[in-house]
Each structure stands twice: as structure tokens, then as C-alpha cells.
DSSP file (Angstrom, degrees, kcal/mol; ACC not computed):
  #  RESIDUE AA STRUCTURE BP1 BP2  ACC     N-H-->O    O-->H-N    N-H-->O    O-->H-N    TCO  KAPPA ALPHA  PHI   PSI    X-CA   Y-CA   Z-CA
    1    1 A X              0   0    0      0, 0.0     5,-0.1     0, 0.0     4,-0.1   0.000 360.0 360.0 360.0 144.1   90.1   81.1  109.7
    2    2 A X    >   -     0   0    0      3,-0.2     3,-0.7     1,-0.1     5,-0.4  -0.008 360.0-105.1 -87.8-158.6   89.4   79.9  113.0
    3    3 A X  G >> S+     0   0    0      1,-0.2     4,-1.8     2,-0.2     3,-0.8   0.880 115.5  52.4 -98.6 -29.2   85.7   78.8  113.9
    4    4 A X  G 34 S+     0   0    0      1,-0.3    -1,-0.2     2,-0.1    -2,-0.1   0.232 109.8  44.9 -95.3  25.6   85.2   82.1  116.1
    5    5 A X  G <4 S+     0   0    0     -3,-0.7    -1,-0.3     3,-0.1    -2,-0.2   0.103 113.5  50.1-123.0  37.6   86.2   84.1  113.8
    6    6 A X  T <> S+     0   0    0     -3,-0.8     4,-3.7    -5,-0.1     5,-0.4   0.386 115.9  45.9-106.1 -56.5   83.9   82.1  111.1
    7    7 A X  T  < S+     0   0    0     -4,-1.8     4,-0.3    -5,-0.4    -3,-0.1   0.773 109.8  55.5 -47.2 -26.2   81.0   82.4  113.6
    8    8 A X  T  > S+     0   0    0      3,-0.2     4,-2.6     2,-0.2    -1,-0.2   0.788 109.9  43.8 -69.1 -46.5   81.9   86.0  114.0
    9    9 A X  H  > S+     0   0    0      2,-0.2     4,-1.4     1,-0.2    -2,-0.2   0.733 107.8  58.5 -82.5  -7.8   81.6   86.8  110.3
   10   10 A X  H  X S+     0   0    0     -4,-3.7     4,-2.1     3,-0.2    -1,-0.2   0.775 107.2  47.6 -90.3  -5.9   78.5   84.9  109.8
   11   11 A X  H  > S+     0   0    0     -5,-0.4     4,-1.3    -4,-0.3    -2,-0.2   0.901 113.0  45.4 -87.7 -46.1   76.8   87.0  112.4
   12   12 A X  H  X S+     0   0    0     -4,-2.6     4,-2.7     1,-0.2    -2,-0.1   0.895 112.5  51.9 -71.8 -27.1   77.9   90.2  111.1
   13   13 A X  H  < S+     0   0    0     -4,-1.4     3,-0.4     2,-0.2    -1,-0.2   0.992 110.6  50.5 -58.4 -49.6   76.9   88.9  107.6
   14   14 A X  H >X S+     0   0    0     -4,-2.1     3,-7.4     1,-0.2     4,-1.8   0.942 110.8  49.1 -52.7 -60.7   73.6   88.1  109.2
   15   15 A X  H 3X S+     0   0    0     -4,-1.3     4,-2.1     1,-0.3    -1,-0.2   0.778 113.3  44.6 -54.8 -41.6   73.1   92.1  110.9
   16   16 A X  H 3< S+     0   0    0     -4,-2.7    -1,-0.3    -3,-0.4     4,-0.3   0.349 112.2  50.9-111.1  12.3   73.9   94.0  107.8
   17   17 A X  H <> S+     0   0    0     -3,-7.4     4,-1.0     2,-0.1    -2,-0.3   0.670 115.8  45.1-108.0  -9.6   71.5   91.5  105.6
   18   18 A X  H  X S+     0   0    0     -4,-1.8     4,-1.6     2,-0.2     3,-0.5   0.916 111.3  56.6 -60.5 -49.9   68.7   92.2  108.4
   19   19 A X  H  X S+     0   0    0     -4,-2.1     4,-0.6     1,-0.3    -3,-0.2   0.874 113.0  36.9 -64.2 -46.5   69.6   95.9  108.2
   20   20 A X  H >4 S+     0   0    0     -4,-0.3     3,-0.6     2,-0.2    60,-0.5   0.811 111.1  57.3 -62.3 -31.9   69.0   96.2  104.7
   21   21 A X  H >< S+     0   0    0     -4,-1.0     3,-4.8    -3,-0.5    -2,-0.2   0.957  89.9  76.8 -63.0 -61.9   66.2   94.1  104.5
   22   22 A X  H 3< S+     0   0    0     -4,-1.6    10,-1.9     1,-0.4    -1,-0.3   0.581 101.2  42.7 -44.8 -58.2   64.4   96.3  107.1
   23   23 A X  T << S+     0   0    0     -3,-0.6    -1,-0.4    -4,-0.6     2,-0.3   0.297  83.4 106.2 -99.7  33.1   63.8   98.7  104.6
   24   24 A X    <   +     0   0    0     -3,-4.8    55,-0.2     6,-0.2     8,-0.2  -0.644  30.3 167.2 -84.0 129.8   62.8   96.6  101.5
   25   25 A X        +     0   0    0     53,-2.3     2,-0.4    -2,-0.3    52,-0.4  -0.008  25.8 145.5-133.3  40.3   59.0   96.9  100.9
   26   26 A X        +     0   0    0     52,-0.4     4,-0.0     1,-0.2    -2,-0.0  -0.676  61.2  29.4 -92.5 136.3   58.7   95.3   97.0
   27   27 A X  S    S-     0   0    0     -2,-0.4    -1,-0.2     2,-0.1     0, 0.0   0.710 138.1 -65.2  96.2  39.1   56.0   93.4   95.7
   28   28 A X  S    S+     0   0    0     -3,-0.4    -2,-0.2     1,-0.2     2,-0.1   0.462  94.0 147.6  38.5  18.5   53.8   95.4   98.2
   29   29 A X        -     0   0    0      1,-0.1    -1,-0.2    -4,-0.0     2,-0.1  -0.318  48.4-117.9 -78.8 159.6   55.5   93.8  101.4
   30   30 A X        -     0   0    0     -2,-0.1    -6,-0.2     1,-0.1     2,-0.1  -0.427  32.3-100.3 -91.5 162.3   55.7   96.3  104.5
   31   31 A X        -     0   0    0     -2,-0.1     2,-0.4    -6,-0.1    -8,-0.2  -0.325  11.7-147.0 -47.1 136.4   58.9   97.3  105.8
   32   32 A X        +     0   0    0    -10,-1.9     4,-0.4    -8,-0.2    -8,-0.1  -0.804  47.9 143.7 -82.4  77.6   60.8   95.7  109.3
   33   33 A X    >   +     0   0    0     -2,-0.4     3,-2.0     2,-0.1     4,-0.4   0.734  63.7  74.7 -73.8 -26.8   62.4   99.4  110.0
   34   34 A X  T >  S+     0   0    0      1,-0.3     3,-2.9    -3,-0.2     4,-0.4   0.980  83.6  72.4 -68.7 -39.0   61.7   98.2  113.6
   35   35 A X  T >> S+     0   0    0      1,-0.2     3,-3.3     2,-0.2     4,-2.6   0.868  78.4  73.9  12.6 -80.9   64.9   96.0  112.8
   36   36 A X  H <> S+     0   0    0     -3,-2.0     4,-0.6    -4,-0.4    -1,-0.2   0.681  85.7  55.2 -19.9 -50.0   66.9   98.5  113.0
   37   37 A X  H <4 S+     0   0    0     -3,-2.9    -1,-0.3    -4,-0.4    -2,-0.2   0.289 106.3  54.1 -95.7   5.4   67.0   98.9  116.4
   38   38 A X  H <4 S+     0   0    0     -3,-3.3    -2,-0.2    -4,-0.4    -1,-0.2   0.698 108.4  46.6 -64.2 -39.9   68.0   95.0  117.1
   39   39 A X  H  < S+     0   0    0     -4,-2.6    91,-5.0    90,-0.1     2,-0.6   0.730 109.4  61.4 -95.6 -17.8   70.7   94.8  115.2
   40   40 A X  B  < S-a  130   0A   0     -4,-0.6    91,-0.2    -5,-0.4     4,-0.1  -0.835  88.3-111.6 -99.7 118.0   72.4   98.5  116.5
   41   41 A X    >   -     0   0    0     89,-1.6     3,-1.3    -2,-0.6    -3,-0.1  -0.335  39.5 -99.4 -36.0 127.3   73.3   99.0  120.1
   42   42 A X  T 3  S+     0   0    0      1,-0.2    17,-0.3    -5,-0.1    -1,-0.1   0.549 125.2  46.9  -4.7 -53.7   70.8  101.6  122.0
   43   43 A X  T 3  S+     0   0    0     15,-0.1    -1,-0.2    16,-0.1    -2,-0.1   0.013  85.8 143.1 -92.4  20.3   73.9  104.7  121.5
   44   44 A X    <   -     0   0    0     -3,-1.3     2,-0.3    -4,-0.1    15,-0.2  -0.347  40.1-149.2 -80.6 138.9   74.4  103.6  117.9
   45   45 A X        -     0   0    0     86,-1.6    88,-0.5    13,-0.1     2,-0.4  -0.803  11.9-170.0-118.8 162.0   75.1  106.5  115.2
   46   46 A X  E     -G   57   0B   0     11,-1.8    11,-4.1    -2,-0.3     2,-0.4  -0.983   8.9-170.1-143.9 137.6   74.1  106.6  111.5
   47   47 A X  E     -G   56   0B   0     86,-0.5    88,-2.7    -2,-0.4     2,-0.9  -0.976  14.8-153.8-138.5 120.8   75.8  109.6  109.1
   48   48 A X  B     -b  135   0A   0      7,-1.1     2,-0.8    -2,-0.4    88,-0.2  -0.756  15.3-144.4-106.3 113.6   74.5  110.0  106.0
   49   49 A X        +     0   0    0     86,-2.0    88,-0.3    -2,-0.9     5,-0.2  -0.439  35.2 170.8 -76.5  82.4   77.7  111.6  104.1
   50   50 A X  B >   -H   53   0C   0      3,-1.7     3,-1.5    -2,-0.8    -1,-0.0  -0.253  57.3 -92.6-110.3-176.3   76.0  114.3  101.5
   51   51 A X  T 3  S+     0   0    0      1,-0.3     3,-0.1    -2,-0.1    -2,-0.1   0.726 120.0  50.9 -72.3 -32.4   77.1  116.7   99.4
   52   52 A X  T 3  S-     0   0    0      1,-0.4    -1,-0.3     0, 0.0     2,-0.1   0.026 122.9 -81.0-104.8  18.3   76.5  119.9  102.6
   53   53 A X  B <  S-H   50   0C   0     -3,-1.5    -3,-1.7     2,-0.1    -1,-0.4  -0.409  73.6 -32.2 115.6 164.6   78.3  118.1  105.0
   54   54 A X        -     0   0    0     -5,-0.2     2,-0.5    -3,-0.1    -5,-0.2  -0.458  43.7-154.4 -55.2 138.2   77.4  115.1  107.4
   55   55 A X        -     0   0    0     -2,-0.1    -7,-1.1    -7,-0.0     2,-0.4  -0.903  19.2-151.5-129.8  99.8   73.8  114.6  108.9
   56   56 A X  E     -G   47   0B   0     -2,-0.5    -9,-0.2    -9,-0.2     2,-0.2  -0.477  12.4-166.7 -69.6 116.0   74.2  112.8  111.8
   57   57 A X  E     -G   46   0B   0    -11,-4.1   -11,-1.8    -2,-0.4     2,-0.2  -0.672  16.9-150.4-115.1 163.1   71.4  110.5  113.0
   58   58 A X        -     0   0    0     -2,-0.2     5,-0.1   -13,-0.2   -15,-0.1  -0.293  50.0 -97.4-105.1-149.2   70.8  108.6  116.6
   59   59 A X  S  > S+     0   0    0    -17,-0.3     4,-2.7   -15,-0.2     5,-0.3   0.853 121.9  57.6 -76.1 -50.0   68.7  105.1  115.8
   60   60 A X  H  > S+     0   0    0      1,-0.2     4,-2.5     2,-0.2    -1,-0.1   0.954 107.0  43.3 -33.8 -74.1   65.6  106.8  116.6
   61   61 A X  H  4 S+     0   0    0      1,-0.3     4,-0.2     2,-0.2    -1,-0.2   0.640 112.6  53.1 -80.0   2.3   65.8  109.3  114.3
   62   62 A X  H  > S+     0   0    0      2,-0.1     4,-0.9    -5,-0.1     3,-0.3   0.723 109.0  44.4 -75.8 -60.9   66.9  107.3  111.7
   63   63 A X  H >X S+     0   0    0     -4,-2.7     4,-4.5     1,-0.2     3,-0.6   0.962 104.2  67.4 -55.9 -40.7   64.3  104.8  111.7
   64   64 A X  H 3< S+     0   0    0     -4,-2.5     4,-0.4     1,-0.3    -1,-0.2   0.781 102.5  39.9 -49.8 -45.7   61.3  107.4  112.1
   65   65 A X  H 3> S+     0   0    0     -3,-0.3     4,-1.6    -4,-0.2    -1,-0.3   0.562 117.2  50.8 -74.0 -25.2   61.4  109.3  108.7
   66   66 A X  H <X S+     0   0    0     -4,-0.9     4,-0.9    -3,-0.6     5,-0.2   0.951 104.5  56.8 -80.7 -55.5   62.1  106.2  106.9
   67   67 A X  H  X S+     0   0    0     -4,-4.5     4,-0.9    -5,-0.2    -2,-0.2   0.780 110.0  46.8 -19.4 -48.3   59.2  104.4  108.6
   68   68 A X  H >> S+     0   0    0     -5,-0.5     3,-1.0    -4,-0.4     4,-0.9   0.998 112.9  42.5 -84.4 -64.3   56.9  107.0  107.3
   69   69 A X  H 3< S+     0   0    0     -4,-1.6     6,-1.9     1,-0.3    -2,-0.1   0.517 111.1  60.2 -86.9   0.0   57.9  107.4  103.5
   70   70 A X  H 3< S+     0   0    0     -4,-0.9    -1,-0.3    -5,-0.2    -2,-0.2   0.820 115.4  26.3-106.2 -17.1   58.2  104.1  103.3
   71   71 A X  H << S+     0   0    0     -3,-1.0    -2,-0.2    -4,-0.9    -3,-0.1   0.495 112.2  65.7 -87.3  -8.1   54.7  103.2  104.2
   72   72 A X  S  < S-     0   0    0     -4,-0.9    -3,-0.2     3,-0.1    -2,-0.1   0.467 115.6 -98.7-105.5 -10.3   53.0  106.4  103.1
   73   73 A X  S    S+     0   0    0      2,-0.4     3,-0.2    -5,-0.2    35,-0.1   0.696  91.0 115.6 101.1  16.2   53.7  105.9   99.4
   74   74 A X  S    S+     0   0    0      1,-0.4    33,-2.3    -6,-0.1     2,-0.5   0.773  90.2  15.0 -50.8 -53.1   56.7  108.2   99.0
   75   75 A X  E    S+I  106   0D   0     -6,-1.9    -1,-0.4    31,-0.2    -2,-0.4  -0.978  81.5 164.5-156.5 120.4   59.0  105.6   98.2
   76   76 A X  E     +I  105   0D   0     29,-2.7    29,-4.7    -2,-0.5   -50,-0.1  -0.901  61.4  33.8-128.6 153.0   57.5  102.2   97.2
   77   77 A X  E    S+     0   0D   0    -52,-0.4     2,-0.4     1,-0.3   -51,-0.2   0.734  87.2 156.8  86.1  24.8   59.1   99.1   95.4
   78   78 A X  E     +     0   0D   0     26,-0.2   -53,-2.3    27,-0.1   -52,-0.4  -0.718  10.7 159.2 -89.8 127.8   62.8  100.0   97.4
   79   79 A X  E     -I  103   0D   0     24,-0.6    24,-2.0    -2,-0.4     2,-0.2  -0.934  17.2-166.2-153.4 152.7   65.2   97.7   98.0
   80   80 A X  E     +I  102   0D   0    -60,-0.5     2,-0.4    -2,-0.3    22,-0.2  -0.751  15.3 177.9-124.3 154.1   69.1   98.0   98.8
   81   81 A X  E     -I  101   0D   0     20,-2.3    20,-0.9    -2,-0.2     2,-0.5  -0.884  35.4 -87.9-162.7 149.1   71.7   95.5   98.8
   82   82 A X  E     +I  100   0D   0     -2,-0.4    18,-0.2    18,-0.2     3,-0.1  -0.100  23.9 178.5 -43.4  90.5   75.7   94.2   99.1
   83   83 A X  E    S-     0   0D   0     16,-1.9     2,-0.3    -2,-0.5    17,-0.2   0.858  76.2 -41.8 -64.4 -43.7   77.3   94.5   95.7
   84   84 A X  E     -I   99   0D   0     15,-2.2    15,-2.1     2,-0.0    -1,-0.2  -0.906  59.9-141.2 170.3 172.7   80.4   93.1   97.9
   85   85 A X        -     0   0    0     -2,-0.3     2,-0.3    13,-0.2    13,-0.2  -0.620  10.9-154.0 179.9 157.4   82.1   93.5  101.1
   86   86 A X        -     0   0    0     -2,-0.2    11,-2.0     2,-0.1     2,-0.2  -0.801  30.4-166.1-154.5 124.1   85.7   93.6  102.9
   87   87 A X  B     -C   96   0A   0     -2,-0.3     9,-0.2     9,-0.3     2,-0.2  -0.979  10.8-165.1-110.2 132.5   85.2   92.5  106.4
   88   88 A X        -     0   0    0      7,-4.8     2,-0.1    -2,-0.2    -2,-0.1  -0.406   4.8-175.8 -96.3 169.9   87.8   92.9  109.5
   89   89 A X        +     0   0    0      5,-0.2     2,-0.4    -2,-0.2     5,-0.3  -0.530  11.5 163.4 179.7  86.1   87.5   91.1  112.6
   90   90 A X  B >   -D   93   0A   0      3,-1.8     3,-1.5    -2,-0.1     2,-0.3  -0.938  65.1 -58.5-132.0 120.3   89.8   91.7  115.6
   91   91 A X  T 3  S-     0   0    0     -2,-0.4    32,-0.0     1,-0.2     0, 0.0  -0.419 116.5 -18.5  52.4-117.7   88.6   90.4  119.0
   92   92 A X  T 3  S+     0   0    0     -2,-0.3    31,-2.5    30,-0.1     2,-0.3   0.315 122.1  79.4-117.6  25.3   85.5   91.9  119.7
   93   93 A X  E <   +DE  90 122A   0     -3,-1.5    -3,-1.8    29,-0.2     2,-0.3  -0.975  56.1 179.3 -92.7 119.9   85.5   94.8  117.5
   94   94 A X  E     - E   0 121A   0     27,-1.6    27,-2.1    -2,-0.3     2,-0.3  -0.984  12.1-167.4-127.2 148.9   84.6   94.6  113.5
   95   95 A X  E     - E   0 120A   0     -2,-0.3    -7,-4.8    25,-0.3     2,-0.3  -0.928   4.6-167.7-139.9 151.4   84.4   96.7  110.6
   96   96 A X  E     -CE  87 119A   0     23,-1.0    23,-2.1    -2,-0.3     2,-0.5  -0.971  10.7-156.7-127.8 119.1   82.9   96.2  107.1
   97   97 A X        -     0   0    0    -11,-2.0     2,-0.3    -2,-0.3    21,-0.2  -0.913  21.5-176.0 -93.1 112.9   83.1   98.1  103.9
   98   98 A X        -     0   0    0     -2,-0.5    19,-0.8    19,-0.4     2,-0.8  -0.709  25.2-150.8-106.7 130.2   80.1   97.5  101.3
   99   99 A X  E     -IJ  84 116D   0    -15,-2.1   -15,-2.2    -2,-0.3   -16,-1.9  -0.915  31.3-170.8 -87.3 132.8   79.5   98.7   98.0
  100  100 A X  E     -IJ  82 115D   0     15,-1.1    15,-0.9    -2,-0.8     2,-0.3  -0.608  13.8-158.9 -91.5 156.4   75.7   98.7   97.8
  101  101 A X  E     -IJ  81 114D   0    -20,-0.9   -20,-2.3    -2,-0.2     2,-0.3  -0.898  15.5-169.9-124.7 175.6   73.1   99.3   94.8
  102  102 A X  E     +IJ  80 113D   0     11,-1.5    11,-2.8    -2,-0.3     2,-0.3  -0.951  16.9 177.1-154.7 147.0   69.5  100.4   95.0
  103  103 A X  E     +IJ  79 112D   0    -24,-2.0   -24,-0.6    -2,-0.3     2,-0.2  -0.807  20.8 129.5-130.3-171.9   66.5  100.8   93.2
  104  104 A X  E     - J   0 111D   0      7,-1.2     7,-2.0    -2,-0.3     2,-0.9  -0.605  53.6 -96.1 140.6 162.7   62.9  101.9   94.2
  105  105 A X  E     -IJ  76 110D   0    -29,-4.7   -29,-2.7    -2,-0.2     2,-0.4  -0.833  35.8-164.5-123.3 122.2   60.2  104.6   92.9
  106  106 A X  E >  S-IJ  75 109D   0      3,-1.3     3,-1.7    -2,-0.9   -31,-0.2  -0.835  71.7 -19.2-102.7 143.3   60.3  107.7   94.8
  107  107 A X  T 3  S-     0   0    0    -33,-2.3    -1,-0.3    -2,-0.4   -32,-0.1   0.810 135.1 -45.0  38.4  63.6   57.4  110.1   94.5
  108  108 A X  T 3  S+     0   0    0     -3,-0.3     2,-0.9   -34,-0.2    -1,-0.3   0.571 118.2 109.4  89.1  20.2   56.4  108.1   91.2
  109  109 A X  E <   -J  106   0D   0     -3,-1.7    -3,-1.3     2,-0.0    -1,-0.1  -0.671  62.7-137.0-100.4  82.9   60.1  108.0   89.6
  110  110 A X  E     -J  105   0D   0     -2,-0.9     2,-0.4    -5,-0.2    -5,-0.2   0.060  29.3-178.9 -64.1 147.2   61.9  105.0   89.4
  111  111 A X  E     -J  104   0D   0     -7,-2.0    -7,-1.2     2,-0.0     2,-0.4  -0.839  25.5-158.6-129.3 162.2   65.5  105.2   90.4
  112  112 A X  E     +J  103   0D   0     -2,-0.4    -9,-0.2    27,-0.2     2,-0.2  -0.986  25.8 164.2-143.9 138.6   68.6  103.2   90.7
  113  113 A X  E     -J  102   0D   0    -11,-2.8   -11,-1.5    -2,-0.4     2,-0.4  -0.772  11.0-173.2-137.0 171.7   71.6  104.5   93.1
  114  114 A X  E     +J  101   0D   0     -2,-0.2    24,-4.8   -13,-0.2    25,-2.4  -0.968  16.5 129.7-168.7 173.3   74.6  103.0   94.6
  115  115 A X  E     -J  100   0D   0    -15,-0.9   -15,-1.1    -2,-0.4     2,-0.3  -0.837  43.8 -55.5 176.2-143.4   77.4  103.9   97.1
  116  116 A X  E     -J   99   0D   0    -17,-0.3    20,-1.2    -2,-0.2     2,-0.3  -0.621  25.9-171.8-156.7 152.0   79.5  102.9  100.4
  117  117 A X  E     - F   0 135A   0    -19,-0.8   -19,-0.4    18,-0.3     2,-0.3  -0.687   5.0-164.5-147.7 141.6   78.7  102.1  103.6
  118  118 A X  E     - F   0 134A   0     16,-0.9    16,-1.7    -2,-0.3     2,-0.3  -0.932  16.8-163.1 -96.3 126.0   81.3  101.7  106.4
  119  119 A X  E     -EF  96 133A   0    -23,-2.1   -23,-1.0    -2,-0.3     2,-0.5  -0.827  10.7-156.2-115.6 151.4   80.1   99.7  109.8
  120  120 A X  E     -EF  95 132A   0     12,-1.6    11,-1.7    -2,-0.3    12,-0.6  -0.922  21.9-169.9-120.1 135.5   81.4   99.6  112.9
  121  121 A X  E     -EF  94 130A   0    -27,-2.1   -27,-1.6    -2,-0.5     2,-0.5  -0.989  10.2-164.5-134.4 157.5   80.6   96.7  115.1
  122  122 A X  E     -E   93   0A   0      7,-2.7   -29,-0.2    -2,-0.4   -30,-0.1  -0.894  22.9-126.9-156.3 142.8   80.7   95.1  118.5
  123  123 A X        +     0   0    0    -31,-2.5     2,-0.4    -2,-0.5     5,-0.2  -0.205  38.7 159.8 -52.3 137.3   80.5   92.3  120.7
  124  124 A X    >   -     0   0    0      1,-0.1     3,-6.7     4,-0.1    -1,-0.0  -0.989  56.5 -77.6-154.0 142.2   78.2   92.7  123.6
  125  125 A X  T 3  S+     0   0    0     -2,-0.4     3,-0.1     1,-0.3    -1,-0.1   0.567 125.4  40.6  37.4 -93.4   76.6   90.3  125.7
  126  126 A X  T 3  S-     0   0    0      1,-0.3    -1,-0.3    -3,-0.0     2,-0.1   0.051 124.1 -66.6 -97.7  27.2   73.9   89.2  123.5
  127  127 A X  S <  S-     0   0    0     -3,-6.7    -1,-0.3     2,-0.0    -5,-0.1  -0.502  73.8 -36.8 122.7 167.4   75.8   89.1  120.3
  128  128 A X        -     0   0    0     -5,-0.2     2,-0.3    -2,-0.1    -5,-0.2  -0.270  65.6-179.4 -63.7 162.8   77.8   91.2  117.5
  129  129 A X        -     0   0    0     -9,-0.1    -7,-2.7    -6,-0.0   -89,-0.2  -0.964  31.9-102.5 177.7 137.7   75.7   94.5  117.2
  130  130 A X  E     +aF  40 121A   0    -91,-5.0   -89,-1.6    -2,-0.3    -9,-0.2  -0.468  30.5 179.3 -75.9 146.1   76.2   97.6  115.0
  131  131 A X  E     -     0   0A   0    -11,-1.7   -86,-1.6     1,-0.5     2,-0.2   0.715  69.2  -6.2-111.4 -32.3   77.7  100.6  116.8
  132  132 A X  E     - F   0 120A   0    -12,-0.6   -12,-1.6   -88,-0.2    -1,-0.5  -0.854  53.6-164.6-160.6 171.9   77.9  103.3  113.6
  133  133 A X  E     - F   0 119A   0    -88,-0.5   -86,-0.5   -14,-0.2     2,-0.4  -0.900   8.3-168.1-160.4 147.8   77.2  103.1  110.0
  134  134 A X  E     + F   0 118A   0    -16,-1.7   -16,-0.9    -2,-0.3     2,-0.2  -0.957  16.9 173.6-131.5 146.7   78.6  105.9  107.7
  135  135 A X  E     -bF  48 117A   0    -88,-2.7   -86,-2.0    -2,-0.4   -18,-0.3  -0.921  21.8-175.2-143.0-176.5   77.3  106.1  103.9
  136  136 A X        -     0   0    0    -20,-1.2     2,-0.5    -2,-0.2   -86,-0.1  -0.265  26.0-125.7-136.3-125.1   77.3  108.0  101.0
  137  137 A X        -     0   0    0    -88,-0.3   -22,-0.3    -2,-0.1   -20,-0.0  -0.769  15.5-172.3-163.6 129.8   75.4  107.5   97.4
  138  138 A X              0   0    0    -24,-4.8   -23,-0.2    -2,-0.5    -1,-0.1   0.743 360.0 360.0 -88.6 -49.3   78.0  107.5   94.3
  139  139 A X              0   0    0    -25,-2.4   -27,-0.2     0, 0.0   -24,-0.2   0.230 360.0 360.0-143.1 360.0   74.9  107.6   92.0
């Protein structure tokens, strides 16, 4: 692998462990959601792929609701992460597919979940940057 595409995958590695991180708040640490909006380009879309169809989010309206129930005591002691990863890289375009897990205790339940993610990325200017994220929850 050459040394700009090594540099390429360790910046995307970097963006999708900031993107997850952003909403870990266990061991009573607060959230980054504001994250979010570093690591995704300004027009960036987020779909979370449920059981009634697609719910399509902009960054904004991603981040906002999450923000809130993750500070308000909704959903405390969450954190999500790369079970393992297939990443492409061609020029200044990349895509990722993760399996994920989670845990966290929502409205006094603990839970444990997992799914998919697909990412879109792109080169810009100031550095690789998410353009879309799709998921869905297996469990």
C-alpha cells in the first residue's frame, strides 16, 4: 500500500473513531456530539435504516436529539464501537463498511445492540471528511 493511501486510511480510521466516540458518555463522562459536525462535511446525510423505511437526517438534526438524551438521562453509560471494518480508497473518494456493537442503559434498561454502518467519504481541502453514513441495528 503506498504511503498516501496509508495516510489516507489512517485518517479515515481516525473520523469514524471520533464519530463514535462523540457519543460515548460512560463512567459519567459528557458526550463530544459537537464532533460530529467536524468530521462530516456541512451537506452531510445520516439514514438510520429501520424497520418503516429510511429516516433521513441532515447533521443538524442528527446531532440535536442525541445531544439531549444523552445528557438528560435517557440514555446513560452508551458507548458504540468497530467490531471490524472493510475499507476502500480510490483517489479522493472512500467507503467503509463496519460491523458495530453497543451497549448503554436506556430509560433504566441496560441493553446491548449491534449492526452495519456504511460511510461515504471525501477529500476536501482540509482533510478526509464524512459525506453520508447509512445504518441499521441487527440486534
Amino acid at each position: 500500500m503506498s504511503e498516501e493511501r496509508v495516510a489516507a486510511k489512517a485518517e479515515i480510521d481516525e473520523l469514524m473513531r471520533v464519530f463514535l466516540d462523540a457519543f460515548t458518555n460512560t463512567g459519567g463522562s459528557r458526550p463530544k456530539v459537537e464532533n460530529v459536525r467536524q468530521v462530516f462535511i456541512p451537506e452531510g446525510i445520516i439514514i438510520a435504516n429501520v424497520e418503516d423505511g429510511p429516516v433521513v437526517y441532515g447533521v443538524e438534526s442528527f446531532v440535536e436529539p442525541r445531544e439531549k438524551i444523552l445528557t438528560d438521562g435517557t440514555l446513560t453509560e452508551f458507548s458504540e464501537w468497530e467490531v471490524s471494518e472493510r475499507t476502500e480508497i480510490s483517489g479522493s473518494i472512500a467507503h467503509r463498511l463496519s460491523e458495530y456493537a453497543k451497549s448503554g442503559v436506556r430509560n433504566g434498561e441496560r441493553f446491548e445492540g449491534s449492526g452495519y454502518k456504511t460511510t461515504q467519504f471525501v477529500r476536501t481541502p482540509a482533510g478526509w471528511r464524512i459525506n453520508s453514513l447509512a445504518w441499521y441495528d441487527v440486534s
